[in-house]
C-alpha positions as CSV (number, residue, x, y, z in Angstrom):
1,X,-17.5,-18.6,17.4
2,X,-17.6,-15.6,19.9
3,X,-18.4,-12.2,18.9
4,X,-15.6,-9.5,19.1
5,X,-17.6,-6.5,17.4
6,X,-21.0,-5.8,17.2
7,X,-22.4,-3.3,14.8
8,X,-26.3,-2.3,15.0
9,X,-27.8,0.7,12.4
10,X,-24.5,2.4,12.3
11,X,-25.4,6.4,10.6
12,X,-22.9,8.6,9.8
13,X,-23.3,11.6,7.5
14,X,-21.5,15.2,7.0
15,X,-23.3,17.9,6.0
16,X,-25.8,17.2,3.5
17,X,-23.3,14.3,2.6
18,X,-24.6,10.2,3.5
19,X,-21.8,8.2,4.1
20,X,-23.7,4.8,5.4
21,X,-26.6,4.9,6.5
22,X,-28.1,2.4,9.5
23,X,-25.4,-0.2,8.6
24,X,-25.2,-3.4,10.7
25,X,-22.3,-6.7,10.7
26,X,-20.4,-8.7,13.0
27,X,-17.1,-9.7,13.0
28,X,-16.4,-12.7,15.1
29,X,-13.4,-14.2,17.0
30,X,-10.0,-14.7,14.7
31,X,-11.8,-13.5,11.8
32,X,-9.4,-11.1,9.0
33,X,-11.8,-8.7,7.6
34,X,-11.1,-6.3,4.9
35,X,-13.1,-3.2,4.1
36,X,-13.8,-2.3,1.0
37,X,-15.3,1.1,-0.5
38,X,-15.1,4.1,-3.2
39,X,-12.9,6.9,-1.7
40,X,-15.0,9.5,0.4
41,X,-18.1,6.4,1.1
42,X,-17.1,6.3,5.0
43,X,-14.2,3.7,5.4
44,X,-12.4,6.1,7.5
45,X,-14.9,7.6,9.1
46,X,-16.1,3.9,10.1
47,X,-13.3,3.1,11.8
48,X,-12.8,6.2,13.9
49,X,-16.1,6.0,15.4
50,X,-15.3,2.1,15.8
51,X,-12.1,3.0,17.9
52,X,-13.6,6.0,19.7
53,X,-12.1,8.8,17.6
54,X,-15.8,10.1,16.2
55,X,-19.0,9.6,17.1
56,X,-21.7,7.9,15.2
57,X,-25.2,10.4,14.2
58,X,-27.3,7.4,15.3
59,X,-26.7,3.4,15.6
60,X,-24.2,1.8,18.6
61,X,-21.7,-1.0,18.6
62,X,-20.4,-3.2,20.8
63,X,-17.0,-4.9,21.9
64,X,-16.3,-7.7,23.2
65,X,-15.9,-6.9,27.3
66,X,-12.0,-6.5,28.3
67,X,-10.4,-7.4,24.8
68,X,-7.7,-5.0,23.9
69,X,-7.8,-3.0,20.4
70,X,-5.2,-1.4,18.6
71,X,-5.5,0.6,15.7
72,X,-3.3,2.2,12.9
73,X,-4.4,5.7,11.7
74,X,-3.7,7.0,8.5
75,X,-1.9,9.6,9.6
76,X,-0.6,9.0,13.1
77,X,0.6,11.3,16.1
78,X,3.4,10.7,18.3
79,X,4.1,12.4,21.6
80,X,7.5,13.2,19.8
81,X,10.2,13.1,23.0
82,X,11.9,10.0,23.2
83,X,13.4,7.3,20.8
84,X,11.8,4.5,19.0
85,X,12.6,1.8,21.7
86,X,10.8,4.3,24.3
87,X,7.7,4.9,22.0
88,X,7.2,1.4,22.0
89,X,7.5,0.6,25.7
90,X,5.6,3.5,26.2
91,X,2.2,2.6,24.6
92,X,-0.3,1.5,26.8
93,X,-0.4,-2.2,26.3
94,X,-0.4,-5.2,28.4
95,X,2.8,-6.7,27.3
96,X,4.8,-3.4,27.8
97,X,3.1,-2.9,31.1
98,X,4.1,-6.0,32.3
99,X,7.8,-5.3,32.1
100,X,8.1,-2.0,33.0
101,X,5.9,-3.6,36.4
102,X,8.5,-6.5,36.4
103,X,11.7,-3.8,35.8
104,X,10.3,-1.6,38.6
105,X,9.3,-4.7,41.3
106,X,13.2,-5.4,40.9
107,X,14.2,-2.0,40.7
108,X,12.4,-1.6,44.4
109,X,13.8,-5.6,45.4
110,X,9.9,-6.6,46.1
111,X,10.3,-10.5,46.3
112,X,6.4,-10.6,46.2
113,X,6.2,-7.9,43.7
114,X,8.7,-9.4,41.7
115,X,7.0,-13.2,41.7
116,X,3.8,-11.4,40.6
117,X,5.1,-9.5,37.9
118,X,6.9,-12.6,37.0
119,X,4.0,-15.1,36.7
120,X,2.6,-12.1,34.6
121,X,5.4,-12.7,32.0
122,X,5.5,-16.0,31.8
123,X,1.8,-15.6,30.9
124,X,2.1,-12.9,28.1
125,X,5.6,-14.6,27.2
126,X,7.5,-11.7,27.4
127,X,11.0,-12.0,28.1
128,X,12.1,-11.0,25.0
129,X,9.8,-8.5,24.4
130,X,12.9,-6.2,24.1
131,X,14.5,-8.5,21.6
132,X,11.1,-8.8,19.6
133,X,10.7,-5.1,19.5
134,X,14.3,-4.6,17.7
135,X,13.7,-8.0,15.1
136,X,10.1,-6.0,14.1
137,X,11.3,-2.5,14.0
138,X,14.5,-4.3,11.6
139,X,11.5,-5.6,9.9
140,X,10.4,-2.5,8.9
141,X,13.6,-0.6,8.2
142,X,13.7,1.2,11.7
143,X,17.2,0.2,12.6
144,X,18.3,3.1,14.3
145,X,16.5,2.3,17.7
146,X,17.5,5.2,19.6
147,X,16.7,7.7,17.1
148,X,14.4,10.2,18.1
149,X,11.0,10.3,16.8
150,X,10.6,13.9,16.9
151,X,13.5,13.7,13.5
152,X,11.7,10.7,11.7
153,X,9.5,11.3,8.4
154,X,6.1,11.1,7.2
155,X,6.7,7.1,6.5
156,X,8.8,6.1,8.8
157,X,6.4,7.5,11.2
158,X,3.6,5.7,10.0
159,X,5.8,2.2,10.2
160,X,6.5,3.0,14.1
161,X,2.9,3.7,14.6
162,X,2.4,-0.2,12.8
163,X,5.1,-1.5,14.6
164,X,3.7,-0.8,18.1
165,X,0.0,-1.5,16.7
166,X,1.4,-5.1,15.9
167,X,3.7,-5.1,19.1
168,X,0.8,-4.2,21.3
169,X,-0.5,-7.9,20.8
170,X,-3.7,-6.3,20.6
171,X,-6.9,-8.9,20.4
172,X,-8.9,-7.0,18.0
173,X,-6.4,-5.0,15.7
174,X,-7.5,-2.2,13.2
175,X,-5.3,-1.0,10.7
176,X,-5.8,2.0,7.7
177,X,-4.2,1.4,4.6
178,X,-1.4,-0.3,6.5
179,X,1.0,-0.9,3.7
180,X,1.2,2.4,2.3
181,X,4.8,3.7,3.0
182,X,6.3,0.2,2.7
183,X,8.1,-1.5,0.1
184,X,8.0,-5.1,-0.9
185,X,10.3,-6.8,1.4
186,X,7.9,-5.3,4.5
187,X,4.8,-6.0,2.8
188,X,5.7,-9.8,2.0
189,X,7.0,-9.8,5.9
190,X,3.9,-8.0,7.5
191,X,1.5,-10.1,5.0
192,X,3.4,-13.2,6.4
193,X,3.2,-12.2,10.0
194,X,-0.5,-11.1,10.1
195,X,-1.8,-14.3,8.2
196,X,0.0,-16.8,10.9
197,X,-1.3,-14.8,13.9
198,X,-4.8,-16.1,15.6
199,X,-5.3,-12.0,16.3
200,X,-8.5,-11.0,14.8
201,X,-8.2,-8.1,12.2
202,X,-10.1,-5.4,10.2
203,X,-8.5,-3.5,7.5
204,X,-8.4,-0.7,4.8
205,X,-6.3,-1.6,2.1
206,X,-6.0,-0.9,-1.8
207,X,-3.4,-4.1,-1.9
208,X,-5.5,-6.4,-3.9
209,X,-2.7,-9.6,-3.1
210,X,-2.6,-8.5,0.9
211,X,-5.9,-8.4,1.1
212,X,-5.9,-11.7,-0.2
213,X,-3.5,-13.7,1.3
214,X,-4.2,-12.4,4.3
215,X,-8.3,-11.6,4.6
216,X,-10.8,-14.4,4.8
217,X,-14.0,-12.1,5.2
218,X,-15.3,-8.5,3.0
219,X,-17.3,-6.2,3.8
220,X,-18.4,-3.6,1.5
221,X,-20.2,-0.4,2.0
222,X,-22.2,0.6,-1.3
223,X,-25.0,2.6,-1.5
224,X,-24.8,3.9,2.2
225,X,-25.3,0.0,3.1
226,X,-22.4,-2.7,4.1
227,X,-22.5,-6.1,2.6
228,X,-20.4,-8.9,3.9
229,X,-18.4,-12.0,1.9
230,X,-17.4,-15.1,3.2
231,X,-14.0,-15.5,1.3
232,X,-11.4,-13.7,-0.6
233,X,-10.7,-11.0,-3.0
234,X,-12.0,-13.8,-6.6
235,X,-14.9,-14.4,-4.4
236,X,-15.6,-10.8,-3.4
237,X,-15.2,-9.6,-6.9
238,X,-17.9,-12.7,-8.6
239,X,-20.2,-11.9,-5.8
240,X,-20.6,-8.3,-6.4
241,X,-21.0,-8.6,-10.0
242,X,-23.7,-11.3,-9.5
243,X,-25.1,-8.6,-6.8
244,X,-24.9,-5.5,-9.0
245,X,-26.3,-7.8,-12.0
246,X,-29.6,-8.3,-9.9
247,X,-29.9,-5.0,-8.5
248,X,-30.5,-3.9,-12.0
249,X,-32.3,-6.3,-13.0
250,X,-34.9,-5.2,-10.5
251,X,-34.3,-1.8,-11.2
252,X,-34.7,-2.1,-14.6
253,X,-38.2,-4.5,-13.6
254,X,-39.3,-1.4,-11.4
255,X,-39.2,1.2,-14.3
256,X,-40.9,-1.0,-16.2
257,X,-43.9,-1.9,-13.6
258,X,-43.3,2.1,-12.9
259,X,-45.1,3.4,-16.2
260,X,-48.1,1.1,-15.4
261,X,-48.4,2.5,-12.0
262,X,-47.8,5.9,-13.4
263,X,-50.9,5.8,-15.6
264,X,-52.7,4.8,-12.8
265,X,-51.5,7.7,-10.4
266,X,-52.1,10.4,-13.7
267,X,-56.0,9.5,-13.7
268,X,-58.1,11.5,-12.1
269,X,-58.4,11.6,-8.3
270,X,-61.6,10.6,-8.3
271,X,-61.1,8.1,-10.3
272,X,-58.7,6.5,-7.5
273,X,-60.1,7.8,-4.7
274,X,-61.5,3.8,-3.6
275,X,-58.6,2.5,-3.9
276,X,-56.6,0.7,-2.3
277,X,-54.2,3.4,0.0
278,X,-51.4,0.5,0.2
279,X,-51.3,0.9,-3.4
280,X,-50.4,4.7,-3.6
281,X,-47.7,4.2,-0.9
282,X,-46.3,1.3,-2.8
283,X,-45.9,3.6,-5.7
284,X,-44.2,6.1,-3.8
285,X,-42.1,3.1,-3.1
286,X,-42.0,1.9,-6.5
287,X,-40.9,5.5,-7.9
288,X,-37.6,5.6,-5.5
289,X,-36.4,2.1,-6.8
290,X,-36.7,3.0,-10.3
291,X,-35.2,6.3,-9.9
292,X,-31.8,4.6,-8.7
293,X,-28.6,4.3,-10.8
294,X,-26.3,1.9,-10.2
295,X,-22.6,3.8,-9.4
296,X,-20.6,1.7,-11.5
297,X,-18.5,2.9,-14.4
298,X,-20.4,1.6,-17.7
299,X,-18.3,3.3,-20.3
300,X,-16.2,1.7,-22.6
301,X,-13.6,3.8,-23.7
302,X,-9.7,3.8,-25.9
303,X,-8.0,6.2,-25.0
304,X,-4.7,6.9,-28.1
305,X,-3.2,9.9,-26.7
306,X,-1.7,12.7,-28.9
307,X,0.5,11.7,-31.6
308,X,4.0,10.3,-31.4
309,X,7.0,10.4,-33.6
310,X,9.9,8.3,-34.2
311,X,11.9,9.8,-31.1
312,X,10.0,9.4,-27.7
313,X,12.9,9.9,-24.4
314,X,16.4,8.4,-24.9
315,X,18.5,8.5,-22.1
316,X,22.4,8.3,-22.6
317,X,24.8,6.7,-20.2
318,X,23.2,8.8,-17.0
319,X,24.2,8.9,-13.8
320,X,23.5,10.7,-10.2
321,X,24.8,11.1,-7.4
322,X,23.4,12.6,-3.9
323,X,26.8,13.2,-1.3
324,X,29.0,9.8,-1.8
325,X,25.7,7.5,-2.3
326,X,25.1,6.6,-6.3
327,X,21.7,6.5,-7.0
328,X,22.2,5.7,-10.6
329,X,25.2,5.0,-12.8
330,X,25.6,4.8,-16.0
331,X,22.2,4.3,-17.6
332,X,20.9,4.1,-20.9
333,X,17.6,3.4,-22.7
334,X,15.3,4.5,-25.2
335,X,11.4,3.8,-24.8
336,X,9.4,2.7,-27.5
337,X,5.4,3.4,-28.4
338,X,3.5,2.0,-26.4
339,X,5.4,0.6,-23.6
340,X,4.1,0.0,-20.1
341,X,7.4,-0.1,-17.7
342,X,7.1,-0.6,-14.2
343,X,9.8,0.5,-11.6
344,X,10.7,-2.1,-8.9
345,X,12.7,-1.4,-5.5
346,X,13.1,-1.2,-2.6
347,X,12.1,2.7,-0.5
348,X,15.3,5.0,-0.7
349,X,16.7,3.0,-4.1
350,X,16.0,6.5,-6.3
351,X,13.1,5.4,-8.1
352,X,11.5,9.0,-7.6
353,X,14.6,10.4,-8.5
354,X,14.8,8.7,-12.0
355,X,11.3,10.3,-12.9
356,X,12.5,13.6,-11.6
357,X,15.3,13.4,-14.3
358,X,13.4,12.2,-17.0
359,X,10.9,15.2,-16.6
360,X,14.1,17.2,-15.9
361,X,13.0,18.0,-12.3
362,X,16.4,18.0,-11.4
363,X,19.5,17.5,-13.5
364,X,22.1,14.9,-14.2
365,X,25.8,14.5,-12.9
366,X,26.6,12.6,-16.2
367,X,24.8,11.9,-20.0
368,X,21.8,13.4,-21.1
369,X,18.7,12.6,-21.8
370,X,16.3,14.0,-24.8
371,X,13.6,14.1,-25.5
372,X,11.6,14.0,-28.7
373,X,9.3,17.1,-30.0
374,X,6.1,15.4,-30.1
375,X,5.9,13.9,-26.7
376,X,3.1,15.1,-24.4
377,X,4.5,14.2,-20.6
378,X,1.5,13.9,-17.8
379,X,3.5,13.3,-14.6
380,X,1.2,12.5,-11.2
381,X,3.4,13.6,-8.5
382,X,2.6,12.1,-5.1
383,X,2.0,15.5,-3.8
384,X,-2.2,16.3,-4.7
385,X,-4.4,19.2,-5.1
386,X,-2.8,22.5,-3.9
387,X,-5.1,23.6,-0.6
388,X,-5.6,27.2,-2.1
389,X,-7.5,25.4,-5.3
390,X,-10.1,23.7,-2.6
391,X,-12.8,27.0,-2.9
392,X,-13.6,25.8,-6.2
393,X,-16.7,23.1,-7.6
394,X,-15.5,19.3,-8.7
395,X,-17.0,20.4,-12.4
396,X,-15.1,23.7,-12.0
397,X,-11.8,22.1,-11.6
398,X,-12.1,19.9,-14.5
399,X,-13.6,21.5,-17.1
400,X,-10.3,24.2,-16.2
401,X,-8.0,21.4,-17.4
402,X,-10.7,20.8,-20.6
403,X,-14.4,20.7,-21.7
404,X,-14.1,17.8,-23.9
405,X,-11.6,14.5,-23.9
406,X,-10.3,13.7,-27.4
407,X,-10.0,10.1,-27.2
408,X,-8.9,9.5,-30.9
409,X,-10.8,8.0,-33.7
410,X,-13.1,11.0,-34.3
411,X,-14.3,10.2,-30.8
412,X,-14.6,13.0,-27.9
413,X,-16.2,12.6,-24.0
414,X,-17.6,15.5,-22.2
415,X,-15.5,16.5,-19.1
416,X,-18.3,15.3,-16.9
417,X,-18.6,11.9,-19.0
418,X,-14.9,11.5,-17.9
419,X,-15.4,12.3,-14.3
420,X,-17.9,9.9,-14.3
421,X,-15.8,7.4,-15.7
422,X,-13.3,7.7,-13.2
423,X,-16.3,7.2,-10.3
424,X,-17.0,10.8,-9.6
425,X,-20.9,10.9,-10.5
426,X,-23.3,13.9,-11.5
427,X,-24.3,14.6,-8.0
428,X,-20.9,14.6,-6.9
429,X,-19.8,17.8,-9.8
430,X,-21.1,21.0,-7.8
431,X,-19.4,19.6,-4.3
432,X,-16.6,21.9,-3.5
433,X,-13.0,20.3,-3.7
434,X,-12.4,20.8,0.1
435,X,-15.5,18.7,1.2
436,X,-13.7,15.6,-0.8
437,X,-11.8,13.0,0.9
438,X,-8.2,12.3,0.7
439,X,-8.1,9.5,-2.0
440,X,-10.8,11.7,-4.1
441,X,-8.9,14.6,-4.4
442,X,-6.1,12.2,-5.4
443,X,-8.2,10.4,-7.9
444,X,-9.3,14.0,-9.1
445,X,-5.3,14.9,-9.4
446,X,-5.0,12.1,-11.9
447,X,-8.3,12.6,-13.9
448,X,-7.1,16.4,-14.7
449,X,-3.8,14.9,-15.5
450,X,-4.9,12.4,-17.8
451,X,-8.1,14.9,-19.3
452,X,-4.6,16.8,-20.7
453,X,-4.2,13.9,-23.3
454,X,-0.8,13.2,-22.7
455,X,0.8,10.3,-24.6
456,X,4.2,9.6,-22.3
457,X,2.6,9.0,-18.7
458,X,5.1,9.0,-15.6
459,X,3.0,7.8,-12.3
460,X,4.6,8.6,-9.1
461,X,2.9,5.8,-6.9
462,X,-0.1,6.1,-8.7
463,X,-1.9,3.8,-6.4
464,X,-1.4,5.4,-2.7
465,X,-4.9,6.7,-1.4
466,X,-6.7,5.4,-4.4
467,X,-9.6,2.6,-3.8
468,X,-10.0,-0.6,-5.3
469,X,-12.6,0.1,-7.5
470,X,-10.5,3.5,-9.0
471,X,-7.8,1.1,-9.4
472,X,-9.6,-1.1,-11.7
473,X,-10.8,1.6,-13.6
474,X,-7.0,3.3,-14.0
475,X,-5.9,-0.5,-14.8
476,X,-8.5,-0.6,-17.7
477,X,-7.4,2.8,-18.7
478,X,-3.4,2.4,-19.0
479,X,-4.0,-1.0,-20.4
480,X,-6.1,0.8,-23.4
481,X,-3.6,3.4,-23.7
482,X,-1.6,3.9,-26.9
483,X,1.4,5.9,-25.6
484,X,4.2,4.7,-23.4
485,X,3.7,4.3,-19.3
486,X,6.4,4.9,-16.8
487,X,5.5,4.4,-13.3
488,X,6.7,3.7,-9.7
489,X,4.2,1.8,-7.7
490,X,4.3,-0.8,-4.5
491,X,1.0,-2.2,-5.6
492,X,2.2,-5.5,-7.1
493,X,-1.0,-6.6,-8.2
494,X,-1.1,-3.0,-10.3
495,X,2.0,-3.9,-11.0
496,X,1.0,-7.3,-12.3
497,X,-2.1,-5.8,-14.2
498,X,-0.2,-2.3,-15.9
499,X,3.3,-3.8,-16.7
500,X,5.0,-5.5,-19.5
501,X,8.7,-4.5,-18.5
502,X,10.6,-3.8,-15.4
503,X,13.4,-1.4,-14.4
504,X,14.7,-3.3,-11.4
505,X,17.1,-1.0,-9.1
506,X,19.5,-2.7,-7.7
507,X,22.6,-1.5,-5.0
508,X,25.0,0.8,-6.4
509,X,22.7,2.8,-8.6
510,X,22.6,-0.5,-11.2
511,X,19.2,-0.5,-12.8
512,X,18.5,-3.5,-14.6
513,X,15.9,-4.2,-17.3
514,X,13.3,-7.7,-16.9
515,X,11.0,-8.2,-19.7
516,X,7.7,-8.9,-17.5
517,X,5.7,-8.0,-14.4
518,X,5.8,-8.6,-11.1
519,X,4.9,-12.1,-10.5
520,X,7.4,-12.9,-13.4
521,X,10.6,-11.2,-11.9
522,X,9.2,-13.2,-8.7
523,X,9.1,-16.8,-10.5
524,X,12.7,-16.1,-12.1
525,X,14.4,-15.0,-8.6
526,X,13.2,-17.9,-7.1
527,X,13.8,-19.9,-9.9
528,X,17.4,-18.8,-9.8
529,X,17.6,-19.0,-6.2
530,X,16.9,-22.7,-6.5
531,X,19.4,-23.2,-9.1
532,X,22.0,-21.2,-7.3
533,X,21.3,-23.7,-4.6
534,X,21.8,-26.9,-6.5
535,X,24.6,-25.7,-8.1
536,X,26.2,-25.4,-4.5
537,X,25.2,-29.1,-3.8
538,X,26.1,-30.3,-6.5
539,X,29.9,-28.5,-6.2
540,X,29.8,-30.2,-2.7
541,X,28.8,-33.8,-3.9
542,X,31.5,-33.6,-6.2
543,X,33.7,-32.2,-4.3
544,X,36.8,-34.7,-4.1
545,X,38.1,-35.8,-1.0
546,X,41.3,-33.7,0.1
547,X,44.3,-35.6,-0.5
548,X,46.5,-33.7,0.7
549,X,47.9,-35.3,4.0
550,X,48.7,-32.0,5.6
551,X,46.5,-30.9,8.1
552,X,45.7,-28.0,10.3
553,X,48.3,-27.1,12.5
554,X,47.4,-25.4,15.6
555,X,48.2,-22.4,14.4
556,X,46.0,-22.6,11.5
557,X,43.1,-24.3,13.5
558,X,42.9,-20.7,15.9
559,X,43.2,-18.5,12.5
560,X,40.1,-20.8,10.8
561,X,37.9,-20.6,14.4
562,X,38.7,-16.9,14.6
563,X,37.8,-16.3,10.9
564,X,34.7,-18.1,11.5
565,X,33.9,-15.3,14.1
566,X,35.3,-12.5,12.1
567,X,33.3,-13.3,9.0
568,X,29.9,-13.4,11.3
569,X,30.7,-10.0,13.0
570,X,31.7,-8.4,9.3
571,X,28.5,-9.8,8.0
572,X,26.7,-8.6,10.7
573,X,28.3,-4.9,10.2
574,X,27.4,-5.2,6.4
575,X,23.7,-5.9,6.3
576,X,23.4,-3.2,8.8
577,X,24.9,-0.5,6.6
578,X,22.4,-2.1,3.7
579,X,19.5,-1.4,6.2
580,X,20.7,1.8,7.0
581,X,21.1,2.5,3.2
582,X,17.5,1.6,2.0
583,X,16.0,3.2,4.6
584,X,16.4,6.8,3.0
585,X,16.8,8.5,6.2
586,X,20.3,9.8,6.2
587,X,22.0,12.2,8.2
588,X,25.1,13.7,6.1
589,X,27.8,12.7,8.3
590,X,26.6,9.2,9.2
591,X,25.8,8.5,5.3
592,X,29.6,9.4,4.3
593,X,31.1,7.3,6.9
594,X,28.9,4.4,6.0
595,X,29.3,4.8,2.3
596,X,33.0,4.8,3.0
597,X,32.9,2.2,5.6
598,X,31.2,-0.3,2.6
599,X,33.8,-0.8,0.1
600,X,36.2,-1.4,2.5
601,X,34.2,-4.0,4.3
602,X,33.6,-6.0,1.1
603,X,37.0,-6.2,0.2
604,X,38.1,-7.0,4.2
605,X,35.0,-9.6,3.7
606,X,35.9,-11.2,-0.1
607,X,40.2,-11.6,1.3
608,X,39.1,-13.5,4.9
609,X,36.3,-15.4,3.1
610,X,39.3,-16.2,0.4
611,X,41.9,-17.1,3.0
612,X,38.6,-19.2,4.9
613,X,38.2,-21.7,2.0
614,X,41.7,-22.3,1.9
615,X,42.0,-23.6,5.6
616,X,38.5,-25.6,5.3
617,X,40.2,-27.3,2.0
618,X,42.6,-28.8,4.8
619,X,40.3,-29.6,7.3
């Protein structure tokens, strides 16, 4: 199998800080390799120097001669004139080249020009680039195509930018935490797209059921060193135990062969002076090995949370409204001790909204909500740590928010014991807050959320910017925890793993309630899916033969072909104004046409589908 990257004692540190140190892999030909680390261990970094964007301190790499890469940044820039079509056409990629060649050959009627550029699409199959471009921007909830970019947001950026990576056709693709900013439906698409296409792939994600449906190889960096796995996230996760397991097991042999060698080095010089000089460097050697700790969380903690009555949050009969779109109507509920309820929908549904009004960020149109006086609310917010807090130390900043942890029973943690359970070690607790990395300062958001004791968490996509590993930990946490968990996530294997409830938001501000996770609301709408569908053969098997001798007339035949066209156009027009209406982009005159536009189309749609079946009765 060829060789598409080749990495050789790859260094990269900042300041006095190591992120990998003289790492070396290869990733070969149609291979889907995910990369796995703690937040603030180099994943990043790694990838910027692989695509040009840093520079390595020492090491080199090699690509594969004339393969095309593409690469999805975190945080990506657009040149902000034009619309999305344009930005598309515009990148620099072979495909797009080779039609706006072929446009311009006609453009100038250049019959050898034009043959050329011709033969140059048959080869990259791109005549319907153009229709391709709009099917994957639908994809990902980009259906205003000749929006400009300069008005998107933050998210719908970010899908643009992983539109034209994936439109690109790129041979070696690179993408950073790619399904951040999308919501299921996209993530079940791009996770379907990615695992049928021969490209070959490297990724940073925290999407434990992406990653494995869709990667075949791991590679881990860990102790400043990469490691590589031949197979998927199970395999990953027993092989790294099994590797941690014998690292200290030899660690734990080297302290003990350490005090021997200790005794030895204590005696007199003179005493040693003959010996053997290998020796004395192989203590040196010896002394390094046994001074290493393994950076892997090793408490074992329950967490119970402050006390709580009888009355946690009940909300009556609420409902909200933002211009003529309802986000929620009519809902009531009353949580219980101990609950763990996930929120499921689709981006622009008003998940984030419902938390706001439960912490009474903003206020209802209709009911009320109360609250009861013992509850103790901890909300993580998807906004972090405030910039003018970053001139302050890691063990500053926490033990601001509390010196010790009460975590019930008589039992209490030291602040640093809980930073260290949530992967921030003791030589990470005098680093200032600005040196940390995104995801840390995230993870550090949460710890000084949770370090308050709360016992009624609400988790604002708790799982953006947090690695793997800190998501295990948080998993362990919530599932330990003794007060009630609300939280909005797009993580469904966090979802799978936290959850034993579901508040599922449906159109129309309906929210309804699914005892179970994830994978179990998953199993019943297929399950109903299927029954819906044998319920409509079975309706058609039976359905008796019409005996009524009166046919079409020719009239009726035009009406029943022109409905037939009609009901296509109107369904057409519908799902559009769906798109338009998850994609929580609105402009306020656009949104109160639509909204008004809606009603009316469903009723249009439910009389011609009415007047339909009555024609194909006769037919």
């Amino acid at each position: 199998m060829a060789e598409i990257l080749k990495v050789e004692n790859l260094s990269k540190a900042y300041g006095n800080k190591t992120l990998f140190e003289a790492v070396s892999f290869v990733i070969n030909e149609k291979e889907k390799v995910a990369l796995i680390a703690k937040n603030g261990t180099g994943k990043t970094s790694l990838l910027n120097i692989l695509t040009g964007k840093d520079i390595a301190d020492a090491g080199k790499f090699n690509l594969k001669n004339q393969i095309s890469v593409g690469f999805l940044e975190q945080e990506p820039e657009f040149n902000n004139s034009g619309t999305l079509i344009e930005q598309v056409l515009n990148s620099s990629d072979k495909v797009a080249i080779a039609v706006k060649t072929y446009e311009k050959a006609v453009l100038n009627e250049d019959a050898e020009s034009i043959q050329k550029a011709a033969d140059e699409m048959d080869r990259l199959e791109a005549w319907d680039f153009e229709h391709e471009i709009k099917t994957v921007l639908t994809k990902l909830k980009l259906t205003e195509f000749n929006k400009s970019v300069q008005i998107l947001s933050g998210g719908q950026k970010k899908r643009l930018a992983l539109a034209v990576a994936i439109l690109n056709k790129p041979d070696f693709l690179i993408l950073d935490e790619p399904t951040n900013h999308l919501d299921f439906e996209m993530i079940e698409w791009l996770e379907d797209y990615i695992s049928k296409s021969s490209l070959t792939l490297l990724l940073v994600t925290h999407d434990r059921y992406f990653l494995d449906r869709v990667c075949n190889v791991i590679l881990e960096i860990d102790d400043e060193k990469v490691f590589k796995y031949q197979g998927n996230y199970d395999y990953f996760l027993r092989k790294r135990n099994e590797r941690i397991e014998n690292t200290q097991a030899e660690i734990s042999k080297a302290k003990s062969l350490f005090k021997t060698e200790l005794k030895w080095m204590n005696r007199q010089p003179q005493a040693r002076a003959t010996k053997a000089k290998s020796r004395i460097d192989n203590f040196y050697k010896l002394q390094e090995k046994a001074g290493k700790n393994i950076d892997d969380k090793t408490f074992d903690i329950e967490i119970e949370g402050k006390r709580l009555g009888k009355k946690l949050i009940d909300i009556y009969n609420v409902s909200k409204t933002f211009g003529k779109m309802k986000i929620i109507d009519d809902f009531s509920y009353k949580f219980s001790k101990a609950e763990k309820i996930g929120i499921f929908g689709n981006n622009g549904v008003g998940k984030s909204t419902f938390l706001n009004l439960i912490t009474e960020t903003i206020p209802t149109d209709v009911g009320s909500i109360e609250k009861g006086s013992t509850v103790s609310i901890g909300y993580f917010k998807q906004s972090s740590i405030d910039k003018e807090t970053e001139d302050i130390r890691l063990i500053d900043y926490i033990k601001n928010t509390a010196e010790i942890v009460t975590l019930g029973k008589n039992r209490e943690m030291s602040a640093a014991q809980f930073a260290e359970y949530f992967l921030f070690p003791r030589s990470m607790h005098y680093n200032y807050l600005s040196q940390l990395s995104g995801g840390e300062k995230r993870r550090l958001y949460l710890l000084g959320i949770l370090m308050k004791n709360p016992n009624f968490l609400i988790l604002d996509e708790p799982t953006n910017d947090l690695d793997i590993m800190t998501l295990a930990v948080l998993e362990e946490y919530l599932n330990k925890f003794t007060g009630t968990v609300l939280f909005v996530s797009h993580d469904r294997f966090f979802i799978d793993a936290v959850a034993d409830m579901l508040f599922v938001f449906e159109d129309d501000g309906k929210i309804k309630k699914f005892p179970g996770n994830y994978s179990d609301y998953n199993r019943y709408l297929s399950e109903k899916n299927k029954e819906i569908e044998k319920t409509a053969e079975k309706k058609q098997k039976e359905k008796p033969k019409s005996t009524n001798s009166k046919k079409l007339s020719y009239k009726e035949k035009k009406e029943f072909e022109e409905l037939g066209k009609e009901l296509e156009e109107l369904n057409k027009e519908k799902k559009e104004i769906d798109l338009y209406l998850q994609s929580g982009n609105y402009e306020n005159e656009e949104l109160e046409k639509k909204s008004k536009r809606l009603p009316e189309l469903e009723k249009i749609l439910d009389e011609k589908e009415m007047r339909w079946l009555e024609l194909s009765e006769k037919e």
